[in-house]
N, C-alpha and C positions, 0 to 999 in steps of 0.2 A: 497472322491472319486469323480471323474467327470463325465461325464453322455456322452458318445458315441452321436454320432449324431443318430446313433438306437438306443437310450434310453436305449442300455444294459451299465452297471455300469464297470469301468474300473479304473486303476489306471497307476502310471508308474514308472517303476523300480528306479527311485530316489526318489518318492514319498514314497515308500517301502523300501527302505535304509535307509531312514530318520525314518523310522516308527519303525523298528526293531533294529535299532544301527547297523547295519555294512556296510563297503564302499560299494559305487555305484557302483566299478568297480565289486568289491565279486558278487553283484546281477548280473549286465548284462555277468561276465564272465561264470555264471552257467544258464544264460539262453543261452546264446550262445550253449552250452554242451547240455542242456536240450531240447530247443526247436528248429524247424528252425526257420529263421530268418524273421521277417514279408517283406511284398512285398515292402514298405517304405521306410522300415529303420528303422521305431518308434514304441517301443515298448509300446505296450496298454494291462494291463493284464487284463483279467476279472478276477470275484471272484476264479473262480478254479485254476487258473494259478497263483494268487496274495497269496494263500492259500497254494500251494504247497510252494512258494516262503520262507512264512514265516515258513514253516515243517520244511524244508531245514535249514534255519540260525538259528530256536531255540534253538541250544543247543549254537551256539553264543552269540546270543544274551543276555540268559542268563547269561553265562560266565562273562558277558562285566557289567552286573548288580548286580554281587553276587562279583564284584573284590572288 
């Protein structure tokens, strides 16, 4: 994870794609659904939001590991 210029811990939704095995698009199209959009453009999750993320795709995830 990368460290926020506020020293809060953050990650980013391909960072998290990468991490749990399913596409980048799967992750930002269920943040799009889930969250609003940041004022940027760039999505920066901290833990709880990065956490929900991976709730959300574990039964993927799994899935993709038990084939």
């Amino acid at each position: 994870m990368k460290a926020a210029r506020s020293d809060v811990e953050y990650t980013t939704p391909t960072e998290l794609a990468r991490e749990i095995g399913v596409s980048r698009a799967a992750v930002y199209a269920w943040l799009r659904a889930a969250f609003p959009p940041p004022p940027d453009g760039r999505w920066r999750l901290d833990l709880d939001a990065a956490e929900r993320v991976r709730t959300r795709f574990a039964d993927t995830a799994r899935a993709r590991t038990e084939y």
